[in-house]
N, C-alpha and C positions, 0 to 999 in steps of 0.2 A: 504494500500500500504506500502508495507516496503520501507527503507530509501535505494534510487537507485537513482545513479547519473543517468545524458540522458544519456549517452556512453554506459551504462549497461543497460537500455530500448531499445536504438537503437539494441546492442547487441541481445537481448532476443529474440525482434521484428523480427528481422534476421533468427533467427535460429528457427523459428516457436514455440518459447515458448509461444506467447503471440498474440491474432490474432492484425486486423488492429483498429479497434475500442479501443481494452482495451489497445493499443499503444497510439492511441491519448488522450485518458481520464487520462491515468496516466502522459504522458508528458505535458497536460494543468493545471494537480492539482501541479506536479512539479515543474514546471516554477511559478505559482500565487504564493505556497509556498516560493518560493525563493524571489520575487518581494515583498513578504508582509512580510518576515523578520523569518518566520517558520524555516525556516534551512539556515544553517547556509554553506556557501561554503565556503571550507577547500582552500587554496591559494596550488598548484601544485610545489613541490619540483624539478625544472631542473635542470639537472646537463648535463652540453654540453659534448660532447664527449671531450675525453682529446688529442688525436690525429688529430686536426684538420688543424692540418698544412698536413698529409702528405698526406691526405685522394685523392686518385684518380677522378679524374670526368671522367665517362664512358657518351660517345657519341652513339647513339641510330642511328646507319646508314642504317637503315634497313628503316626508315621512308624519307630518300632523297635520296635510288637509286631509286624510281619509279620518284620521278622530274628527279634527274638526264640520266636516260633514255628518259623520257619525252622529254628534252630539248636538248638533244643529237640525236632523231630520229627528231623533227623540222628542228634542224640544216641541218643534212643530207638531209631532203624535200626541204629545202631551198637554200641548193645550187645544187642543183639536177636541181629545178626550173629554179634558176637563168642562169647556165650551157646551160637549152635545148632552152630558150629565147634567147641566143648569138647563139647560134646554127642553131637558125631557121631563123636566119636574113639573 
């Protein structure tokens, strides 16, 4: 097995480089590796974005008009209901 982080297995595994089986076999020798001191993991250089003051947050509204219809055609049942019960009195 040449020297592959998991990301780069997962990766591989993905894209049909490598089937399910020789996914698992090499991500078990990799991991005991690591655990028993074989290789050596490199510490990940982050560097945060430099603009994080002005960064936008995008709201995903696509996922609460189906509540908000939801709970807009109750309402409407609801006083529709309420409506034909004074009505029938």
């Amino acid at each position: 097995m040449k020297n592959k982080s998991l990301s780069q297995l997962v990766r591989d595994y993905s894209t049909g480089e490598i089937n399910e089986r020789e996914y698992r076999e090499m991500r078990t020798k990799l991991i005991q590796d690591i655990v028993v001191g074989n290789i050596i993991i490199e510490k990940i250089k982050y560097i945060p974005p430099a603009n994080q003051k002005n960064r936008k947050i995008i709201i995903n509204l696509q996922n609460k008009r189906p509540l908000f219809i939801a709970i807009s055609v109750l309402g409407i049942i609801s006083i529709l209901l309420i409506i034909g019960v004074f009505t029938l009195r």
